[in-house]
N, C-alpha and C positions, 0 to 999 in steps of 0.2 A: 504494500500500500504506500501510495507516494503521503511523505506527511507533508510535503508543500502542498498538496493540492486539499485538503486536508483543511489545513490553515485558513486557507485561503477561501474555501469553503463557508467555514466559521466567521470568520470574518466577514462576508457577504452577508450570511442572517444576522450576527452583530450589528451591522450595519443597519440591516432592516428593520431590526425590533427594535434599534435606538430611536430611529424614524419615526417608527408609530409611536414610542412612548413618547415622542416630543408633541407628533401631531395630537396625541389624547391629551397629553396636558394643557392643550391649547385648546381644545374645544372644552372642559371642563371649566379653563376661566372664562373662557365665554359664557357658559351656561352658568355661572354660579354669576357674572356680571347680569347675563338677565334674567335668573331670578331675585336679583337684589333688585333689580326695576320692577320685576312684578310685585315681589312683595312690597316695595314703596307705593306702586300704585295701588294696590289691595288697600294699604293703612290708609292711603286717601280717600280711596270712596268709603271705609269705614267712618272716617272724621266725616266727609260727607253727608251720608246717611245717620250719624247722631245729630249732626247740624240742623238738616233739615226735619228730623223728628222733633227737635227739641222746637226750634220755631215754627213747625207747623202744629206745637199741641200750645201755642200762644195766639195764635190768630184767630179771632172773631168766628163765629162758625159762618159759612156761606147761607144766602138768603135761602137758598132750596132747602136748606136743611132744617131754617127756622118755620118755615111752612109745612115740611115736614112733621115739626113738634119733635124737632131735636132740643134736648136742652147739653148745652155744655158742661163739664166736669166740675165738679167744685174744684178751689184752688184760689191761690192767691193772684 
């Protein structure tokens, strides 16, 4: 068995699997970059939606609903 060829061999998947393990490290910060953006955007429509919960349970009821014989919450 030739051990240069051998080698050389070795060296060629070396080569390769270095490759891939650099290409995976590189799509891992990517994806770990966007899901830091997804989860920021997540936090935002949560702050969002308590926003607008919190001031839509302040607003006046609408006239339909007065006509309806809605009456609003007690509260301050």
């Amino acid at each position: 068995m030739n051990i240069q060829l051998l080698l050389d061999t070795l060296g060629i998947q070396e080569d390769a699997a270095r490759a891939l393990a650099d290409d995976l490290r590189t799509q891992i910060n990517e994806l770990q970059e966007r899901l830091r953006e997804a989860e920021t955007h997540l936090e935002h429509l949560a702050i969002t939606r308590r926003t607008v919960t919190t001031l839509s349970e302040r607003l006046p009821p609408h006239p339909r609903h007065l006509q309806q014989g809605y009456r609003p919450p007690p509260g301050p």
